[in-house]
C-alpha positions as CSV (number, residue, x, y, z in Angstrom):
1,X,108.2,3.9,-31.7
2,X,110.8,5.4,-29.3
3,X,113.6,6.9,-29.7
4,X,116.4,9.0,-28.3
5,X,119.0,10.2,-31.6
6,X,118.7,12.3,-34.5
7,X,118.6,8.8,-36.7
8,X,115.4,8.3,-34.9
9,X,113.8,11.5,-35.8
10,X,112.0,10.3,-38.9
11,X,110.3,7.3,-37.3
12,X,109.6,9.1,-34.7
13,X,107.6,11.6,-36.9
14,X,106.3,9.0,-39.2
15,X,105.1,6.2,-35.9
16,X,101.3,6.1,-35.1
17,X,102.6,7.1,-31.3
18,X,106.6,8.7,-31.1
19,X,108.1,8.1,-27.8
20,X,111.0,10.2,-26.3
21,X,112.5,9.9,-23.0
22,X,113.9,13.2,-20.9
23,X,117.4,12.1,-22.0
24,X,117.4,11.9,-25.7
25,X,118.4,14.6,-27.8
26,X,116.3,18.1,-28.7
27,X,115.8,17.1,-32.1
28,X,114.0,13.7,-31.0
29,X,111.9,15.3,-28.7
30,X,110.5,18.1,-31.2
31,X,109.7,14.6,-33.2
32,X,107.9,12.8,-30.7
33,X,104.4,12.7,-29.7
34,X,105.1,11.8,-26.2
35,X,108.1,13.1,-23.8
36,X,109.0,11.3,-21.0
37,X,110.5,13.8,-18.6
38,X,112.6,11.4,-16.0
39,X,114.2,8.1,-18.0
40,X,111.9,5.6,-15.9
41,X,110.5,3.2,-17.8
42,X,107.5,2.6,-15.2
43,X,106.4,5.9,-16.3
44,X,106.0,5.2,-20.3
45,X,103.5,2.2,-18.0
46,X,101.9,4.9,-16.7
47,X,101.3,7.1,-19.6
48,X,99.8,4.1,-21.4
49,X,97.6,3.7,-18.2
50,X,96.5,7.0,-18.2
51,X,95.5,6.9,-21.5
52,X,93.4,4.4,-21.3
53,X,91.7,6.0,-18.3
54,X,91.0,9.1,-20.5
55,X,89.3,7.0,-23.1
56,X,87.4,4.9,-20.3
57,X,85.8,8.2,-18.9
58,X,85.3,9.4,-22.2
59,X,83.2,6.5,-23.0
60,X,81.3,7.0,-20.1
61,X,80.6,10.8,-20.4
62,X,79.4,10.0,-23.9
63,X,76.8,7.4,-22.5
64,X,75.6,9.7,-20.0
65,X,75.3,12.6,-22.7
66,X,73.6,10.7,-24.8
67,X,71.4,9.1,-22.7
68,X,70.4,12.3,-21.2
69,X,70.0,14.3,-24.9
70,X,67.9,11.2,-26.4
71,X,65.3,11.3,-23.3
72,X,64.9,14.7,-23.4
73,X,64.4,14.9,-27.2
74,X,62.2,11.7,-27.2
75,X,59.8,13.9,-24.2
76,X,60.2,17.5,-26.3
77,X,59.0,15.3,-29.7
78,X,56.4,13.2,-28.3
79,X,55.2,15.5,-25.8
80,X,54.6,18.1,-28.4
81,X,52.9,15.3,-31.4
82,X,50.5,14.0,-28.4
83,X,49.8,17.4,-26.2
84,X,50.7,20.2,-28.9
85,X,52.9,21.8,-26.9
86,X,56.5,20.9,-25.2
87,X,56.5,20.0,-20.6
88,X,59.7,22.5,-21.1
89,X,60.5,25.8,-22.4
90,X,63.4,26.5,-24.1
91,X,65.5,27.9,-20.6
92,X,64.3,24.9,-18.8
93,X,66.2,22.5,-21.5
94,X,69.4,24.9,-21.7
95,X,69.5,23.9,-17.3
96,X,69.2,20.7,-17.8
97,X,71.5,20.7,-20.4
98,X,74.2,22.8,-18.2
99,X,73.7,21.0,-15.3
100,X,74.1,17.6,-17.2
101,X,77.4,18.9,-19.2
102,X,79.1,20.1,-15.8
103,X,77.9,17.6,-13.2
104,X,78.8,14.6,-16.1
105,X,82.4,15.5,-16.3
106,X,83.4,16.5,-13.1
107,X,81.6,13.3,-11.7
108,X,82.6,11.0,-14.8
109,X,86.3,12.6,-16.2
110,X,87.4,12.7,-13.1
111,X,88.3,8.9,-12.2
112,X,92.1,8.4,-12.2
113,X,94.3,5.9,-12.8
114,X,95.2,4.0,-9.1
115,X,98.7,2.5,-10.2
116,X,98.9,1.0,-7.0
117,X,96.2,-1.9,-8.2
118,X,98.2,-5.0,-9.3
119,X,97.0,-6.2,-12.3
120,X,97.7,-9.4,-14.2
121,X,99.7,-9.4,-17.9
122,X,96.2,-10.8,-19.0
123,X,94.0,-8.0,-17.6
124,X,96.1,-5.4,-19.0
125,X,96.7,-6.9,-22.4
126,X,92.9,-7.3,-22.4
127,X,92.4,-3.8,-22.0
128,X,94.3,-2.8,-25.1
129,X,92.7,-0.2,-27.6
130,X,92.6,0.0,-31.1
131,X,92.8,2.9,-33.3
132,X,89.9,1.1,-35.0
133,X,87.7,0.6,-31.9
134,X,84.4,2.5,-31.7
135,X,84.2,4.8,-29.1
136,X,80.2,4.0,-28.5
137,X,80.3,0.2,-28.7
138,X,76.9,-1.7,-28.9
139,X,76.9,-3.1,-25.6
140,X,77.1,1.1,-24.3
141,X,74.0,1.3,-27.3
142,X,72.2,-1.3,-25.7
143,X,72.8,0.1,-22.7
144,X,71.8,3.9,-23.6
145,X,68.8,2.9,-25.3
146,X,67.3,0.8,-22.1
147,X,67.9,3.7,-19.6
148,X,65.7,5.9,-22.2
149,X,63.0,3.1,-22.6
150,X,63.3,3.3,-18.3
């Protein structure tokens, strides 16, 4: 929903997404969920576009994590039914851990959105996101789980 006048307030509160631009009125702002500073409507293009960058990285920082924290449980568990004991100590799995959580997300969440790419009306509506989507879909499962059989 977007709106710019006091009448629009109350959509703009009750919409899944409120959309204001720079120039509609204070009350519509405080209402929205989403202010767009100048009145250009390329840039409510690349908000969406943004977004959907966020959620892309996302879904690939939560692959990596996982992928990661499954193979290092599956060594810890078997490792310690077979030998008795665990390869790694506690400190050793709090670095790995670190290192995985910092070097993830600065070399995953950091991908931005190139709005200089021209896509087709096709590829973008194909890219749409539902509130309903999963973030970890079963082709990233399918994925995940074959890196940790690797």
């Amino acid at each position: 929903m977007s709106g710019d006048s006091v009448s629009d307030s109350t959509a703009l509160k009750m919409a899944q997404v409120g959309l204001s631009m720079g120039s509609g009125c204070t009350v519509a702002k405080e209402n929205a969920d989403l202010v767009i500073l100048d009145n250009d409507f390329l840039s409510i293009h690349h908000a969406i576009m943004w977004g959907r960058v966020i959620f892309d990285n996302v879904r690939k920082f939560m692959q990596f994590q996982l992928t990661i924290n499954i193979c290092l449980c599956l060594i810890v568990l078997i490792s310690g039914v077979t030998l008795g004991n665990s390869p790694l100590n506690v400190i050793q799995l709090l670095w790995i851990n670190l290192i995985m959580d910092t070097l993830g997300a600065i070399a995953i969440c950091t991908e931005p959105f190139q709005a200089n790419k021209t896509r087709s009306d096709a590829e973008l509506n194909s890219n749409r996101i539902s509130r309903r989507d999963k973030i970890i879909t079963a082709e990233m499962w399918r994925n995940i789980i074959g890196q940790v059989v690797y």
